[in-house]
BAVEX-106583 format. One record per atom (N, C-alpha, C): residue number from 1; x, y negated, z negated. Coordinates in steps of 0.05 Angstrom, whole numbers, plus 5000, padded with zeros to 4 digits. Layout:
# BAVEX-106583
(NUM; (X; Y; Z))
...
***
This chain:
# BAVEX-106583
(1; (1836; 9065; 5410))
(1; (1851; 9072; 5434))
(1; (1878; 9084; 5426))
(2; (1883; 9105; 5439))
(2; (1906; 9123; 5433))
(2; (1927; 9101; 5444))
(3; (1955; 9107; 5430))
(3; (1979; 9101; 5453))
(3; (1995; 9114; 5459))
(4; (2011; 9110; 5478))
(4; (2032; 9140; 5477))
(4; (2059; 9122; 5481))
(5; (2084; 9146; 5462))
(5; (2105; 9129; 5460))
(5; (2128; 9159; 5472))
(6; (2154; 9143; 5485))
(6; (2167; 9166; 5486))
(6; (2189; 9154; 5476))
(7; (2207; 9178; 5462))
(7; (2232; 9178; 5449))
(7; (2245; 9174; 5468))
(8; (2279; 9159; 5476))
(8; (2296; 9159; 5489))
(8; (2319; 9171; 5472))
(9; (2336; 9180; 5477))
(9; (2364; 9190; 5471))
(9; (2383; 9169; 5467))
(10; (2397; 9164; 5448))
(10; (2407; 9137; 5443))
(10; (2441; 9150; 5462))
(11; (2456; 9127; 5471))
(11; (2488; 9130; 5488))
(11; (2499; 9140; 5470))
(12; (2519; 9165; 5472))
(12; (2532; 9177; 5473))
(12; (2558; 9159; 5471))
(13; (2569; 9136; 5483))
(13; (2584; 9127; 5481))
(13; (2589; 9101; 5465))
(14; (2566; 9091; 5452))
(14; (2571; 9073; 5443))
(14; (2595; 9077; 5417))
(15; (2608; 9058; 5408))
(15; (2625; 9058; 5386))
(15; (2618; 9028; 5374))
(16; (2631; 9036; 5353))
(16; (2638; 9005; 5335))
(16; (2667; 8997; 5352))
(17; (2666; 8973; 5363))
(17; (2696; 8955; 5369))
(17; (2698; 8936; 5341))
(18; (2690; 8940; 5316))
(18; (2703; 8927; 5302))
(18; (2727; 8926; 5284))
(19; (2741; 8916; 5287))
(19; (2771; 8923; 5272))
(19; (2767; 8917; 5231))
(20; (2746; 8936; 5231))
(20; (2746; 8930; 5200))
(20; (2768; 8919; 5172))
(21; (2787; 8935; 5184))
(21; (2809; 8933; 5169))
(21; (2818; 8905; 5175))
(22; (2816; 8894; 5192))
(22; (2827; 8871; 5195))
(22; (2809; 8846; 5193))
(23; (2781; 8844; 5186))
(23; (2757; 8830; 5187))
(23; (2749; 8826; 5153))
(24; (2755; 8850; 5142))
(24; (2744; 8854; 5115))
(24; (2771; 8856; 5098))
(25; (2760; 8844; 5066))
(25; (2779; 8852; 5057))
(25; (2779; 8868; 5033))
(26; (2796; 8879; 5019))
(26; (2802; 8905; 5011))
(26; (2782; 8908; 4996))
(27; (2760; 8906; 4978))
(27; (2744; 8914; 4969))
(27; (2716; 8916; 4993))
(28; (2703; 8906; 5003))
(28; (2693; 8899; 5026))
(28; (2702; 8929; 5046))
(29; (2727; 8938; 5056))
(29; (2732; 8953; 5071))
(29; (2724; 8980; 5053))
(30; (2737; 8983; 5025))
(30; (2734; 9006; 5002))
(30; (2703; 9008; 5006))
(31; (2683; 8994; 5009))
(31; (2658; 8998; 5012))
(31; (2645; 9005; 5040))
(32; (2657; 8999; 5056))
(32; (2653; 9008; 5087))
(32; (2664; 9035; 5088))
(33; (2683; 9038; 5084))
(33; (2693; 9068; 5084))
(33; (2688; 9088; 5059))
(34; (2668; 9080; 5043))
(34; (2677; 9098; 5026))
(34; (2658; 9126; 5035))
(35; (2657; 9152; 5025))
(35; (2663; 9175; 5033))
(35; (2625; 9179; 5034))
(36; (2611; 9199; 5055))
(36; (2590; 9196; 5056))
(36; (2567; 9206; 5028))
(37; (2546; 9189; 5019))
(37; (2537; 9195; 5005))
(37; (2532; 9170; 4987))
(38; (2514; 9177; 4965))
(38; (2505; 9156; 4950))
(38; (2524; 9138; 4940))
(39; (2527; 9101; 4944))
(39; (2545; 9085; 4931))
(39; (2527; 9063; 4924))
(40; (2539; 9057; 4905))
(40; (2529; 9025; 4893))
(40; (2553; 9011; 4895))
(41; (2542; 8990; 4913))
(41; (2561; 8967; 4923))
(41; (2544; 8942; 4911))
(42; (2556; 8925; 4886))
(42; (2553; 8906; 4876))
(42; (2564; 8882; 4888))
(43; (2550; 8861; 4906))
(43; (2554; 8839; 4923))
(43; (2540; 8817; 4908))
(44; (2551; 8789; 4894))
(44; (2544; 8767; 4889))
(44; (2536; 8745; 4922))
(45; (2524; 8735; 4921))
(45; (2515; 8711; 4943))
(45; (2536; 8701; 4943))
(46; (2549; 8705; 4972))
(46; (2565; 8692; 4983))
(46; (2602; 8700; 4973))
(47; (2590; 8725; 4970))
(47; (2623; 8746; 4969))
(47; (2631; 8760; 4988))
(48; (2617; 8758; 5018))
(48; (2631; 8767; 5043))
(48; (2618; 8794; 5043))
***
């Protein structure tokens, strides 16, 4: 049996409300922001 699916258009307005800079800290943020494209972010269990 066939199914049929339709795409929706995701909001236009959504944003991030999170205050990164102030949640994360400086290595943590250097990895959230860093510039687009391939990164290796090295995280041990339980380093935030």
């Amino acid at each position: 049996m066939a199914r049929e699916y339709t795409v929706r258009q995701t909001r236009k307005d959504t944003e991030s409300r999170i205050d990164y800079a102030a949640e994360l800290n400086e290595k943590q943020f250097a990895a959230v922001t860093a510039p687009p494209g391939p990164a290796l972010v090295i995280a041990g269990a339980g380093s935030g």
